[in-house]
ZAMARGU-4260 file (C-alpha; in steps of 0.2 Angstrom, whole numbers, plus 5000, padded with zeros to 4 digits):
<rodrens>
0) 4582/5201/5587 | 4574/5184/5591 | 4557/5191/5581 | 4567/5197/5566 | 4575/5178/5565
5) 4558/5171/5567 | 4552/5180/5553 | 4566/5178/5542 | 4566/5161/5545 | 4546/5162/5541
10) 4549/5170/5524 | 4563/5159/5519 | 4550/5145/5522 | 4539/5150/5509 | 4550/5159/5496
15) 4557/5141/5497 | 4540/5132/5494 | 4535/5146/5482 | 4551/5140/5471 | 4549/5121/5475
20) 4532/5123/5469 | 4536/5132/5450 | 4551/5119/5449 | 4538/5106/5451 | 4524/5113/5437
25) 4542/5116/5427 | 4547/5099/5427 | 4531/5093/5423 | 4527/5103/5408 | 4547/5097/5402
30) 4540/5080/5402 | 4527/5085/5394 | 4535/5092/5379 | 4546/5078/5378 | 4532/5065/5375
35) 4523/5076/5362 | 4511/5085/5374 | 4504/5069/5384 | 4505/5071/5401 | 4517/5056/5409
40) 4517/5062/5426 | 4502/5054/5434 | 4495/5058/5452 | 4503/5039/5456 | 4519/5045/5455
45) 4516/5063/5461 | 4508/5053/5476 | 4522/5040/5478 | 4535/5055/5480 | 4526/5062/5492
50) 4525/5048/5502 | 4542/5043/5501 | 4544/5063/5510 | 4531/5056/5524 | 4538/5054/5539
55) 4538/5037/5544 | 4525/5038/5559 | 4514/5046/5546 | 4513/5032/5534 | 4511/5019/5548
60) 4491/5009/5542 | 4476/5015/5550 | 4474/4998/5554 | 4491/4994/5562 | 4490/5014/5572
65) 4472/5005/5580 | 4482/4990/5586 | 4498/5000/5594 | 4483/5013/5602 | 4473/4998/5608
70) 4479/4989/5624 | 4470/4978/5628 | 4462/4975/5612 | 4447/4969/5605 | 4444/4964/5586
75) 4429/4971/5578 | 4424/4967/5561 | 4418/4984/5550 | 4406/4978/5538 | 4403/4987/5521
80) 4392/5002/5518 | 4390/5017/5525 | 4390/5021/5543 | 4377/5028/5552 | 4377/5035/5570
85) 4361/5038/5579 | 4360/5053/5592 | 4366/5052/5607 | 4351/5054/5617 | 4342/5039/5606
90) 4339/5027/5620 | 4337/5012/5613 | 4349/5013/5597 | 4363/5027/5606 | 4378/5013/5606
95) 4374/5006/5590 | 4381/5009/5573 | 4373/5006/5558 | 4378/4999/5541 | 4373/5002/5522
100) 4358/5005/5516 | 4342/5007/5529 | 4356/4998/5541 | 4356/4981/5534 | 4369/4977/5544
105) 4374/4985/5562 | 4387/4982/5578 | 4377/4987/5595 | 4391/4993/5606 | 4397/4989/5623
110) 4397/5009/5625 | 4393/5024/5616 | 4411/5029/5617 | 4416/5012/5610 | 4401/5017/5596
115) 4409/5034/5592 | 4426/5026/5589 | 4420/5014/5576 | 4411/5025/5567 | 4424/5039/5565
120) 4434/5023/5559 | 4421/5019/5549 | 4422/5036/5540 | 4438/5034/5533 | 4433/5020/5523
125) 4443/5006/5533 | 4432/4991/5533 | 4436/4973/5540 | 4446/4968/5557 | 4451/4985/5566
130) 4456/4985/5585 | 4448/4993/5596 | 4450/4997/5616 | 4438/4986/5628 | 4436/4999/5641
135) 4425/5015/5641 | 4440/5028/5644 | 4452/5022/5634 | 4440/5021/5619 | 4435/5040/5624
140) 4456/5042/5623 | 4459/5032/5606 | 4444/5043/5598 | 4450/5060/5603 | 4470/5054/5596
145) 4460/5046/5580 | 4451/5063/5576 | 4467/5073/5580 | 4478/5063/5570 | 4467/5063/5555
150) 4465/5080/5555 | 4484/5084/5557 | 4487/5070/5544 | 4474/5078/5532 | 4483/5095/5532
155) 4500/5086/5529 | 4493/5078/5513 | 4486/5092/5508 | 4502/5100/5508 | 4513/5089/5498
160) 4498/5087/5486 | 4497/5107/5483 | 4517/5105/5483 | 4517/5092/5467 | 4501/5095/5456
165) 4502/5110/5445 | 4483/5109/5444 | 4469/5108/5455 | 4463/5093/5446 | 4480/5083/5447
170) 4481/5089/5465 | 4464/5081/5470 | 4470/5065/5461 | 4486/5067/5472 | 4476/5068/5487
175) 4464/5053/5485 | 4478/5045/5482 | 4489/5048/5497 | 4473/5047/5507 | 4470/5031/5503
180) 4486/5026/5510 | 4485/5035/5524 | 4473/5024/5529 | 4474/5005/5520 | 4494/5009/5518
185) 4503/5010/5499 | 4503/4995/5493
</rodrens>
């Protein structure tokens, strides 16, 4: 009996997203033929409803996550390009994290734990003042939650974004979209 539940719970789950999913491509293509075949659904307001159905820890800034994860704290400043990471077994350059092109600009870390944070922050595109933990282990800790709640927070977006983009083209507009603002924050 508990198993019978468990799967009839299962299955009302997606019959139900299997119908919220043809509402949704219905409504769309409703406002399409109402303004003449131009589409007036656009992945900012496909993206804005899914946010607003986000619960609320999810839509809490990268930025602002750092600071609550970060005790005590220290300010780094993320400059612009792309990050670069050198092997862990590079003696010299193994705490370091590189910057842009041919690494113009670089932050030599305290640690390469402290190194592996930033640059999986560095990753999602946030750039300026983040803060970061000043001890080793913690930094080790805020990495693992970081990765962890990226990856959790990837496959929700995903999700909504299959749920409210008829097309696989509107859904990867959906998706920059509400990743974006997973990490800066809607603004």
């Amino acid at each position: 009996p508990k198993e019978r539940a468990e799967l009839i719970a299962q299955l009302y789950r997606e019959v139900s997203l299997h119908f919220r999913s043809i509402r949704i491509v219905e409504v769309q293509k409703m406002e399409q033929r109402r303004h003449g075949g131009r589409s007036t659904v656009s992945a900012n307001q496909l993206a804005q409803d899914a946010w607003e159905e986000l619960e609320a820890e999810w839509r809490q800034p990268l930025r602002e996550w750092l600071a609550a994860q970060s005790k005590p704290a220290q300010a780094i400043e993320l400059p612009e390009g792309e990050a670069q990471l050198p092997d862990a077994s590079n003696f010299f350059d193994a705490a370091t994290v590189y910057f842009g092109k041919k690494g113009k600009a670089n932050l030599v870390c305290a640690s390469r734990a402290e190194a592996e944070l930033l640059f999986t922050i560095a990753q999602t595109g946030l750039r300026g003042l983040v803060s970061i933990p000043t001890s080793e282990k913690e930094a080790q800790h805020v990495t693992q939650a970081l990765t962890l709640r990226l990856e959790q927070g990837r496959a929700k977006l995903n999700e909504l974004a299959e749920q409210r983009a008829g097309t696989d083209k509107l859904r990867a507009q959906v998706l920059d979209v509400l990743q974006r603002w997973f990490v800066e924050g809607a603004k």
